[in-house]
C-alpha positions in Angstrom: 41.8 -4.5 -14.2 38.9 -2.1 -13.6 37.4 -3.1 -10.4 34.1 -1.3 -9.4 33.1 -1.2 -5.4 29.0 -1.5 -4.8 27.4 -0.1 -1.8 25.4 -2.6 0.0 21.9 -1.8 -1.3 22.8 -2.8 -5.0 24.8 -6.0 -4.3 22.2 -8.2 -4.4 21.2 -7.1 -8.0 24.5 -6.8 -8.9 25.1 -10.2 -7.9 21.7 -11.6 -9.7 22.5 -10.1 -12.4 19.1 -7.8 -12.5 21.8 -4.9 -12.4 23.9 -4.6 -15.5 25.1 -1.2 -15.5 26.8 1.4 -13.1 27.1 4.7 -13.5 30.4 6.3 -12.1 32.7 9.8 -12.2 35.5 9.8 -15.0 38.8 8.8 -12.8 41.4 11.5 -12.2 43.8 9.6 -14.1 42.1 9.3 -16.9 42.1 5.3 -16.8 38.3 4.8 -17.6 37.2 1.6 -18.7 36.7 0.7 -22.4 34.0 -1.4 -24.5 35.6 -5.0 -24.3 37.5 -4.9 -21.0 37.0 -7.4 -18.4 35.0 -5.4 -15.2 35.6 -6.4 -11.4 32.8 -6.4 -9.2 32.8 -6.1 -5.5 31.0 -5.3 -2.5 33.0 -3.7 0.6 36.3 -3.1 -1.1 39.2 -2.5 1.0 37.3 -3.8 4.4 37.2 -7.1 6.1 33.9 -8.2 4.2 34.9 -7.3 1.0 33.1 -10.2 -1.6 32.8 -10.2 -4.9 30.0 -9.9 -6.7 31.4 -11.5 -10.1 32.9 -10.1 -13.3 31.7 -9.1 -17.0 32.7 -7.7 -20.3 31.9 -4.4 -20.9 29.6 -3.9 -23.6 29.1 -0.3 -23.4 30.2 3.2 -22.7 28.2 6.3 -22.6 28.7 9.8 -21.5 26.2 10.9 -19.0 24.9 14.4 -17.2 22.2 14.0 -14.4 21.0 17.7 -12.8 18.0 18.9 -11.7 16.0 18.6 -15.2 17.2 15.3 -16.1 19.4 13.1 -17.8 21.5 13.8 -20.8 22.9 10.2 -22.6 25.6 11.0 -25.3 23.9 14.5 -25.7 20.8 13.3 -26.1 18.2 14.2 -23.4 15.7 11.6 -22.3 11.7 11.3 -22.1 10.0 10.8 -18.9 9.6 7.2 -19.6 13.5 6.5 -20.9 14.3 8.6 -17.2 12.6 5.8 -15.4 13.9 2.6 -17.3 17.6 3.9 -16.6 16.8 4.8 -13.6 15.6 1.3 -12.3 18.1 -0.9 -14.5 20.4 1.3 -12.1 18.5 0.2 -9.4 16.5 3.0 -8.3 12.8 2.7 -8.2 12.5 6.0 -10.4 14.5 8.9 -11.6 13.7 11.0 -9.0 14.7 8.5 -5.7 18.0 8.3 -8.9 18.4 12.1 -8.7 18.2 12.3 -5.1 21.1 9.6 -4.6 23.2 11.5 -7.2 22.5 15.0 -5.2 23.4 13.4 -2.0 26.2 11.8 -2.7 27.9 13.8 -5.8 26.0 17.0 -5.8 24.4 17.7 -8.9 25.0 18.7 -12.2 26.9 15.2 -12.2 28.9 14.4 -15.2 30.6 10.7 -15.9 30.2 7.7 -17.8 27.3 4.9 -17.9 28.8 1.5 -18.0 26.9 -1.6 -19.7 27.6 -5.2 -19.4 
């Protein structure tokens, strides 16, 4: 039952349905989730307001670096222009306010998986 927690800025796309991808670190345990499962998605896990934000099948699974030059899909590294459209279907207005989030709150290189659904 993969259950992903949203911080408050992205519920409301979450929740809309504007955002249909996350992009998260591999678990410790290994138990990442696969093409086909059924995601959980919430805002405020483990608090008094937690809420969910709905649930989806997860369509895809991609490998994904973010560091200082850019981002790196499945080895592949992307355009200026490809930056920017995965940056805002993240949620981000552009790869760099992307980048910045990233630094702050995971340091950077950053290496885990984009999830689609």
């Amino acid at each position: 039952m993969p259950q992903f927690n949203f911080k408050k800025q992205f519920a409301p796309a979450v929740e809309s349905g504007k955002k249909r991808q996350t992009i998260r670190a591999k678990r410790k345990d290994g138990r990442n989730p696969h093409v086909g499962d059924t995601l959980y998605l919430f805002v405020g896990l483990r608090t008094k307001g937690c809420r969910r934000l709905g649930e989806a099948i997860c369509k895809e699974v991609h490998q994904i670096t973010i560091d200082y030059t850019g981002i790196n899909v499945d080895g592949e590294w992307l355009l200026t222009v490809a930056k920017n459209e995965l940056a805002r279907a993240d949620g981000f207005n552009d790869y760099y306010e992307m980048k910045d989030f990233f630094r702050k709150e995971h340091g950077l290189p950053f290496e885990g998986l984009l999830y689609k659904w």
